[in-house]
C-alpha positions as CSV (number, residue, x, y, z in Angstrom):
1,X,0.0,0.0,0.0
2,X,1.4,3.5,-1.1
3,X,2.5,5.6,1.6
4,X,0.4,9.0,2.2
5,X,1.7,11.9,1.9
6,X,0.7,15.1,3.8
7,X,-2.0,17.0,2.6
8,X,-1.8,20.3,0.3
9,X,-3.2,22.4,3.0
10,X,-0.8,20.7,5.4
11,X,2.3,21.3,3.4
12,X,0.8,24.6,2.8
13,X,0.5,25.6,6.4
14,X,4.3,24.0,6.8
15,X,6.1,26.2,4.5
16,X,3.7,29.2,5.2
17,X,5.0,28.9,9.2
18,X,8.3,28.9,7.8
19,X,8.3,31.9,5.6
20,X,6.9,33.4,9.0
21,X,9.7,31.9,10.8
22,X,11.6,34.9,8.1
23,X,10.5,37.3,10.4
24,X,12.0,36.3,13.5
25,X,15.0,37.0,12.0
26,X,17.8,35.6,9.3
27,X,19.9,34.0,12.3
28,X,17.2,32.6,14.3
29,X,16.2,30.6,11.1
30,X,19.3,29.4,10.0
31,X,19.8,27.8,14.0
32,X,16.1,26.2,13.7
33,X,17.1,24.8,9.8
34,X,20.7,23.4,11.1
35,X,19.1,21.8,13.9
36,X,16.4,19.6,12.0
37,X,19.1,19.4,8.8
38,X,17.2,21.3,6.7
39,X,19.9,23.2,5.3
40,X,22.3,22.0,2.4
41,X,25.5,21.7,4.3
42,X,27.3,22.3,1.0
43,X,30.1,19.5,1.1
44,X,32.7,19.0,-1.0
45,X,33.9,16.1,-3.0
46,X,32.6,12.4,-2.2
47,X,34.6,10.7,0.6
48,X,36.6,7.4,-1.0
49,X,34.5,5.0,0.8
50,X,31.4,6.7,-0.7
51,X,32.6,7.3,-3.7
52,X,33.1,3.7,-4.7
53,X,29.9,2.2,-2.7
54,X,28.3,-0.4,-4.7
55,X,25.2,1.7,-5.0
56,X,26.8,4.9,-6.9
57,X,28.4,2.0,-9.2
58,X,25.4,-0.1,-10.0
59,X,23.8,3.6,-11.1
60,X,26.1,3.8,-13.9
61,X,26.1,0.3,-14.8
62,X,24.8,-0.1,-18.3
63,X,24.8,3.4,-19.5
64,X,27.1,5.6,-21.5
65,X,27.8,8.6,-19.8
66,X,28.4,10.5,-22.5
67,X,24.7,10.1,-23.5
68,X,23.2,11.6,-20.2
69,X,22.1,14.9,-20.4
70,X,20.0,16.0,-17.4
71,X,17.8,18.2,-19.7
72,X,16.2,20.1,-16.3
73,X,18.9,22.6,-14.3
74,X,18.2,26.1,-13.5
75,X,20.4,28.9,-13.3
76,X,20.3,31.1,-10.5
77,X,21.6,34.1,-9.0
78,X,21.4,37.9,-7.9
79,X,22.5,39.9,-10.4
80,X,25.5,40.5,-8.9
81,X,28.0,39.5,-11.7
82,X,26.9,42.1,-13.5
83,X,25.8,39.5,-16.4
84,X,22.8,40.3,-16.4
85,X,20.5,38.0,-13.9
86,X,17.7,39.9,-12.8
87,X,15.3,39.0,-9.6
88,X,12.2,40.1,-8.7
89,X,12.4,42.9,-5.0
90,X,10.1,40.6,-3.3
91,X,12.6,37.8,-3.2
92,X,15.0,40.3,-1.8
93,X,12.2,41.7,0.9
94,X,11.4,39.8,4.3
95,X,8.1,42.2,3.9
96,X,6.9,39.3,1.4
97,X,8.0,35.9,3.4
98,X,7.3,33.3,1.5
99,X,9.6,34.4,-1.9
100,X,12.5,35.9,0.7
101,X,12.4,31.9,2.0
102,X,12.5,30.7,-1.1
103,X,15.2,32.8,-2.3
104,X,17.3,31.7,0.5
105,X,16.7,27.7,0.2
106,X,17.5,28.0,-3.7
107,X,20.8,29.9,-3.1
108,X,21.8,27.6,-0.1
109,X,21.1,24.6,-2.3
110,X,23.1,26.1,-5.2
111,X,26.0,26.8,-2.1
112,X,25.7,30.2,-3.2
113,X,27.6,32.8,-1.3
114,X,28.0,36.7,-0.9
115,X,31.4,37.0,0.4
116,X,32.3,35.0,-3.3
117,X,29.6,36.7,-5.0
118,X,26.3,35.3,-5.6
119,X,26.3,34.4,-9.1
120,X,30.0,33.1,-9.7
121,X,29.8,30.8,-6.5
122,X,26.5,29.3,-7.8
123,X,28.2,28.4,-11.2
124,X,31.7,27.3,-9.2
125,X,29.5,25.1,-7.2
126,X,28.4,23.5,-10.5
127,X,31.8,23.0,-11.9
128,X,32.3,20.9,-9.0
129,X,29.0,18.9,-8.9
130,X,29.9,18.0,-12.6
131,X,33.2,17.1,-11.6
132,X,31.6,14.3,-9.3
133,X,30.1,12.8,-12.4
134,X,31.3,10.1,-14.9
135,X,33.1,11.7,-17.6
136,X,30.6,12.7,-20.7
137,X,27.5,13.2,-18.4
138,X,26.5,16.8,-19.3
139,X,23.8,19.3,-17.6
140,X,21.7,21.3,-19.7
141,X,21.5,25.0,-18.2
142,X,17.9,26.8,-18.1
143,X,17.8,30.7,-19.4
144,X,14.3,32.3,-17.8
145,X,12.8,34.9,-19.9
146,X,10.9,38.0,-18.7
147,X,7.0,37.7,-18.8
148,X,5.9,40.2,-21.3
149,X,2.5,41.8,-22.4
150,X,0.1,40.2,-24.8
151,X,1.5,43.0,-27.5
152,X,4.8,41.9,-26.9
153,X,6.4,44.4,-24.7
154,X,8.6,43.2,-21.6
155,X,7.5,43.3,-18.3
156,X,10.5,42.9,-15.9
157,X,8.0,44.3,-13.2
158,X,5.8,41.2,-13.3
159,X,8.9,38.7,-13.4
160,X,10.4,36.8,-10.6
161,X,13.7,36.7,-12.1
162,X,15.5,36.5,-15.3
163,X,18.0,34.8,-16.9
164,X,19.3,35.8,-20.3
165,X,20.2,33.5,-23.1
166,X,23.3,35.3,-23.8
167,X,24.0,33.9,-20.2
168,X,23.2,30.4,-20.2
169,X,25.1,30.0,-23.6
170,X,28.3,31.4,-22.5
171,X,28.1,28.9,-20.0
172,X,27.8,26.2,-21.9
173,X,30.6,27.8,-24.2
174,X,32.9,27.7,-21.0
175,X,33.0,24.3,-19.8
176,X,31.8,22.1,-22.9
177,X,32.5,19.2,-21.1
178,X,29.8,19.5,-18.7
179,X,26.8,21.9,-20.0
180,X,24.7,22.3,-22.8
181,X,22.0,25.1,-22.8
182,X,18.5,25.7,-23.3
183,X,16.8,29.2,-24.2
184,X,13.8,30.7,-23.1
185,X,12.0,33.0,-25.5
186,X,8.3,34.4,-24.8
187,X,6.3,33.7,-28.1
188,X,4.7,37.1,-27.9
189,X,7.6,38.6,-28.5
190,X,8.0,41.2,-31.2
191,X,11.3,39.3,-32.4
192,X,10.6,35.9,-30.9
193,X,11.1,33.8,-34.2
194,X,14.1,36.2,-34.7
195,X,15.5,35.3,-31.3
196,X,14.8,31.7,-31.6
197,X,16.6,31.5,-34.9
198,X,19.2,33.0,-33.0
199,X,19.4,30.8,-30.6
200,X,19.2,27.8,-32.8
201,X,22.5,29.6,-34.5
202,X,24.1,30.0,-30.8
203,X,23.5,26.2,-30.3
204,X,20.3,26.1,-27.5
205,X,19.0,22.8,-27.8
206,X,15.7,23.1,-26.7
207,X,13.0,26.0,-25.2
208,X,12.0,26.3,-21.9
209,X,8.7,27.6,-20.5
210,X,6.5,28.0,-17.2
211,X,3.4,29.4,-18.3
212,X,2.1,30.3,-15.3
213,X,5.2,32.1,-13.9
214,X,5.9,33.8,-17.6
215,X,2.0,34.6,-18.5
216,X,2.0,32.1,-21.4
217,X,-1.1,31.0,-22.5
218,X,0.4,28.1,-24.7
219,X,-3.4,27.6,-26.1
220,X,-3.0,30.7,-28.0
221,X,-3.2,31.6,-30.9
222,X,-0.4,34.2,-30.6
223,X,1.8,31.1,-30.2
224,X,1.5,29.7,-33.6
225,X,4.4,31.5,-35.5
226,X,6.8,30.2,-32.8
227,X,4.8,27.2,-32.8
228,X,5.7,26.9,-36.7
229,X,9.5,27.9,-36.3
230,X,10.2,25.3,-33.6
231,X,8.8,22.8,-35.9
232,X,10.6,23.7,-38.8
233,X,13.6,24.3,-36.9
234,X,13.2,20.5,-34.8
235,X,13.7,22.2,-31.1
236,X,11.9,20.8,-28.7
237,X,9.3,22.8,-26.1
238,X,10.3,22.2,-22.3
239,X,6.7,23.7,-20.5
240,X,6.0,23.0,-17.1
241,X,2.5,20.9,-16.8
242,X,0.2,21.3,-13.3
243,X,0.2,23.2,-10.7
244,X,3.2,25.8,-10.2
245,X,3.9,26.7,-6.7
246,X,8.1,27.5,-6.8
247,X,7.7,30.2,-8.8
248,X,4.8,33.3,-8.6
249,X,3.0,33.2,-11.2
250,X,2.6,36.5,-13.7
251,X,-0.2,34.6,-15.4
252,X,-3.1,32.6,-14.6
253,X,-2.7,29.4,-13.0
254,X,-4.9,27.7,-15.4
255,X,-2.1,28.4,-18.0
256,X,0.1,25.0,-16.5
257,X,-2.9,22.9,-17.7
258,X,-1.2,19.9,-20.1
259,X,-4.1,20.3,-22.4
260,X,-3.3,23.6,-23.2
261,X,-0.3,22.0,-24.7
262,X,-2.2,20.1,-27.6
263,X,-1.9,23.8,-29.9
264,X,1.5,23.3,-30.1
265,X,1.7,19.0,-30.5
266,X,-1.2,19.9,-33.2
267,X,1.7,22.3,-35.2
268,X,4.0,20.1,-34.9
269,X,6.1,20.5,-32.1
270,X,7.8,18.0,-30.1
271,X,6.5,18.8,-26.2
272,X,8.8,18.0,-23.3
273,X,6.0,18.5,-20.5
274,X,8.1,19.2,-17.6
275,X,7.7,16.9,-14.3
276,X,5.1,15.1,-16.1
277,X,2.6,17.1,-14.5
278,X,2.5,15.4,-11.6
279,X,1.2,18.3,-9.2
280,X,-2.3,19.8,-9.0
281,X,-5.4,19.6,-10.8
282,X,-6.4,20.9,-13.6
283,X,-10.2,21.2,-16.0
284,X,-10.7,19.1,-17.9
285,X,-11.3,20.6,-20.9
286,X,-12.7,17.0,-22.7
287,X,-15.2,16.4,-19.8
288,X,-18.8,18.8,-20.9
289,X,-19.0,19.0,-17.1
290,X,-15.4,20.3,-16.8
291,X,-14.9,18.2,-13.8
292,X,-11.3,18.9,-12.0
293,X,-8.9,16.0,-12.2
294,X,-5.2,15.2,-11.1
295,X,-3.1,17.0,-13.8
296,X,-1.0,13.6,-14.1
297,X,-4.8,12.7,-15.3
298,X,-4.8,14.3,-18.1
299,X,-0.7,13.9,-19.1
300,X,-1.7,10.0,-19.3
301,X,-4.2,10.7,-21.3
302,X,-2.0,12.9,-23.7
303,X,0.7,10.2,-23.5
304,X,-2.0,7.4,-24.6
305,X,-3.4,9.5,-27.6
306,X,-1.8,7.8,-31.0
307,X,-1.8,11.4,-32.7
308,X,1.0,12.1,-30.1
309,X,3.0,8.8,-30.1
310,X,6.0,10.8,-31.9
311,X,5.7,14.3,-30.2
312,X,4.8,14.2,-26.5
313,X,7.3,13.6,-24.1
314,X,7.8,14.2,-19.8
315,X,11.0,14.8,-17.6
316,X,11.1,13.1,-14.7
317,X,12.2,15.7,-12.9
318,X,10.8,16.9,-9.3
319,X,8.7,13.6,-9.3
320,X,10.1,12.6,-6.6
321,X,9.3,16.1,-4.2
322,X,7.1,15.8,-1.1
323,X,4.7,17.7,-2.7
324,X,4.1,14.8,-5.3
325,X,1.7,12.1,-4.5
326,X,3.7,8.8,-5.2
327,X,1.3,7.2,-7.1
328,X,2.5,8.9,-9.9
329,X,5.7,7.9,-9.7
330,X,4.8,4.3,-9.0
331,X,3.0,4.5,-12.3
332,X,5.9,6.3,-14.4
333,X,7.9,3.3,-12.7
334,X,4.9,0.7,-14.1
335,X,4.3,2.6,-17.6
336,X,7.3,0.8,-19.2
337,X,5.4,1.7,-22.7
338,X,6.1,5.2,-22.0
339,X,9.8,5.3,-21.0
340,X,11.2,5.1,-24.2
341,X,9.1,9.2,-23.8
342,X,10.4,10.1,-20.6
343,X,13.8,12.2,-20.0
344,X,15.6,12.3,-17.2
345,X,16.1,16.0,-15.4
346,X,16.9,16.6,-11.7
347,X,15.4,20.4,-11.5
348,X,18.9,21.2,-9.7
349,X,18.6,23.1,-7.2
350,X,15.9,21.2,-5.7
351,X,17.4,18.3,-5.1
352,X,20.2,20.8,-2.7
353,X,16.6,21.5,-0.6
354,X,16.9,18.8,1.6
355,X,13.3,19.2,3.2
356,X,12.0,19.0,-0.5
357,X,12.8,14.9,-0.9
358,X,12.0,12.2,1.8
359,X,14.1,9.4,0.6
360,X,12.8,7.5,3.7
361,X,9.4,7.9,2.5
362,X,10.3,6.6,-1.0
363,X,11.3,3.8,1.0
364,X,8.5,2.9,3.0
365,X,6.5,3.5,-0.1
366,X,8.3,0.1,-1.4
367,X,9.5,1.9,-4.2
368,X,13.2,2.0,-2.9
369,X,15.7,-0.6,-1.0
370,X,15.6,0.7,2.7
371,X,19.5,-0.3,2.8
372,X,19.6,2.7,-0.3
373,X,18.7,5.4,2.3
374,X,21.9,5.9,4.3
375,X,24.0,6.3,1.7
376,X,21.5,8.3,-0.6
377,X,20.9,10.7,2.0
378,X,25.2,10.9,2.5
379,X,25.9,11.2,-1.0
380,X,23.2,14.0,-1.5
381,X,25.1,15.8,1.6
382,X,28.0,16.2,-1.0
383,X,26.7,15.9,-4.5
384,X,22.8,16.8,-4.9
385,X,23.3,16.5,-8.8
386,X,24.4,12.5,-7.9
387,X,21.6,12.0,-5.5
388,X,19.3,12.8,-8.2
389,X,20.9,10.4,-10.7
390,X,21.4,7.6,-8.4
391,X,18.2,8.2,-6.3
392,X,16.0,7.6,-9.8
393,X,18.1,4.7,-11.3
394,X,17.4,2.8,-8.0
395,X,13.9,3.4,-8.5
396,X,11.6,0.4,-8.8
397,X,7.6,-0.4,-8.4
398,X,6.6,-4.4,-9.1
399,X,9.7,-5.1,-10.2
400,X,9.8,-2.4,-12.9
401,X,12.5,0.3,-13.0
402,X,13.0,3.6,-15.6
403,X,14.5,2.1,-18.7
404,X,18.3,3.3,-19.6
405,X,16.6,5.0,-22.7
406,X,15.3,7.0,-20.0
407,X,18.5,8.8,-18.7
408,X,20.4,8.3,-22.3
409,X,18.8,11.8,-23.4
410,X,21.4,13.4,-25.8
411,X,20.0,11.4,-28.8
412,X,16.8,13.1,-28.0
413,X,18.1,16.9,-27.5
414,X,21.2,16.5,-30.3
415,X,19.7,15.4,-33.2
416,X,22.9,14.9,-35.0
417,X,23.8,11.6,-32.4
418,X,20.2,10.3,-32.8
């Protein structure tokens, strides 16, 4: 019997007390976190001992590094490099708790520091995530762009933060050994087939969107010439499906539905729907009563539909977050028709948050060896990116684990290797 997770309005309550807790004061938080390990302690390389355990080598077993591509990391930062990151004042204000807590577990997860600068030490914390990996493993790097108008005109007032594609690809340019990139360009843009081109040129392999968060309504049809590009051009759409809750949203919530999604599978476009939608609830827009349903609902039933056989995809990322009933996981695990569809991604810097993933829970869910837990939770302690990996390749429900196809993503992203 799957174990039950809290309940929205629990988890809800839980994180708004903490974003409360803001108030009380930066150092009275950080004592409470550190004593109930809530904070990333930011460690560095993998002791020997750990670094060899059987269950970091068993991960690898069977694939080829240099086909593994988490296709989910974000970029985060300040601004403070000067390269042009932009966030939002409300994650920089303890007057609006709930983003100034969130701002503060996403930099601690990314080991971000001041006294190094913000930006740079979140990058040089990368370099030596990646550096934990097998050789050839890359990490493809998230731009954000700004939410903009319906008549195409930016609105960096309405944006939690920003993350330029200029940015992420020069990145990628740096350390081509470990990172690819993927842009983010709002299709209302004046110049957003322009930019996309661009981008193609500037080798992005895919683009990324959260509706909600970037007031994309991807049922639009304002979407259809960037639609028709990113078919012609063969770059795949990464678009968040379900509920959003890490991010506030510019646009309305009902803009995450994964039905909203079938204007662009219906031009052509290959859809990556981002965590498989496995938070929330969404209409349902084929029911006349328009009855609510689970979001994952409706992402099987895309999945299942033979006009999408060749276009739909999900990334397994976040499916694994408290906040994710494990059902959906379990059937992921038990859809073995659908893996070779899914893509592995880690949505670093979650995996950093350590209240964010019970591993325990997974556990006494069935869906993970209990003798995983020890050294899952010691590894993610020094390597988040690795927990993530070797957390989901242990995965298993009825005997079924996520295919190899499944983490062997670079045929998928780099067309040229498929």
């Amino acid at each position: 019997m799957m174990a039950r997770e809290p309940s929205p309005l629990r988890r809800r309550l839980l994180f708004a007390g903490l974003g409360a807790g803001v108030l009380t004061g930066a150092a009275g938080l950080a004592f409470v976190l550190n004593r109930h390990h809530l904070i990333n302690p930011c460690l560095a390389d993998l002791p020997q001992e750990l670094a060899t355990d059987p269950l970091i080598e068993a991960a690898w077993r069977g694939l080829d590094p240099g086909q593994v591509w988490d296709c989910h990391a974000h970029i985060a930062g300040t601004g403070d490099s000067g390269r042009g990151i932009e966030i939002s004042p409300r994650m920089m204000s303890p007057l609006h708790p709930m983003e100034y807590l969130q701002r503060l577990f996403y930099l601690n997860a990314g080991c971000a520091h001041e006294a190094r600068g913000v930006d740079d030490s979140y990058i040089e914390r990368l370099h030596n995530l990646m550096a934990g990996l097998e050789p050839g493993a890359k990490l493809m790097l998230l731009a954000f762009d700004h939410v903009h108008d319906p008549d195409g005109a930016p609105r960096p007032d309405l944006s939690a933060f920003f993350v330029p594609n200029d940015y992420a690809r020069e990145l990628a340019r740096a350390a081509p050994q470990w990172f690819e990139w993927i842009c983010s360009i709002h299709p209302w843009r004046a110049d957003a087939v322009d930019a996309l081109e661009a981008a193609v040129a500037g080798g992005a392999r895919a683009v990324k969107w959260l509706p909600p968060a970037m007031g994309i309504d991807p049922a639009s049809p304002a979407c259809d010439p960037f639609y028709r590009a990113m078919a012609r051009l063969d770059l795949p759409l990464i678009s968040h499906g379900g509920e959003e809750e890490a991010v506030r949203g510019a646009g309305r919530p009902e803009w995450g539905n994964p039905l909203r999604l079938r204007r662009a599978l219906d031009k052509g476009v290959r859809v990556v729907m981002a965590h498989c939608a496995t938070h929330g609830e969404d209409v349902d827009y084929d029911d006349p009563g328009r009855a609510r349903v689970p979001s994952f609902e409706l992402f099987a039933r895309m999945m299942d539909e033979p006009a999408h056989a060749t276009l739909l995809f999900g990334d397994i990322s976040a499916t694994t977050l408290r906040n994710r009933d494990l059902w959906t996981l379990k059937t992921l695990l038990e859809r073995e028709e659908w893996h070779p569809r899914l893509l592995y991604g880690s949505d670093y810097p979650l995996p950093g948050i350590l209240p964010l993933i019970s591993v325990s829970g997974i556990a006494r869910a069935g869906l993970l060896a209990p003798e995983a837990v020890p050294v899952l939770e010691a590894v993610r302690r020094h390597n988040p990116l690795l927990f993530s990996f070797v957390l989901k390749r242990h995965l298993s429900s009825t005997g079924k684990r996520f295919a190899a196809s499944v983490f062997e993503t670079r045929p998928f992203f780099d067309r040229s290797s498929a």
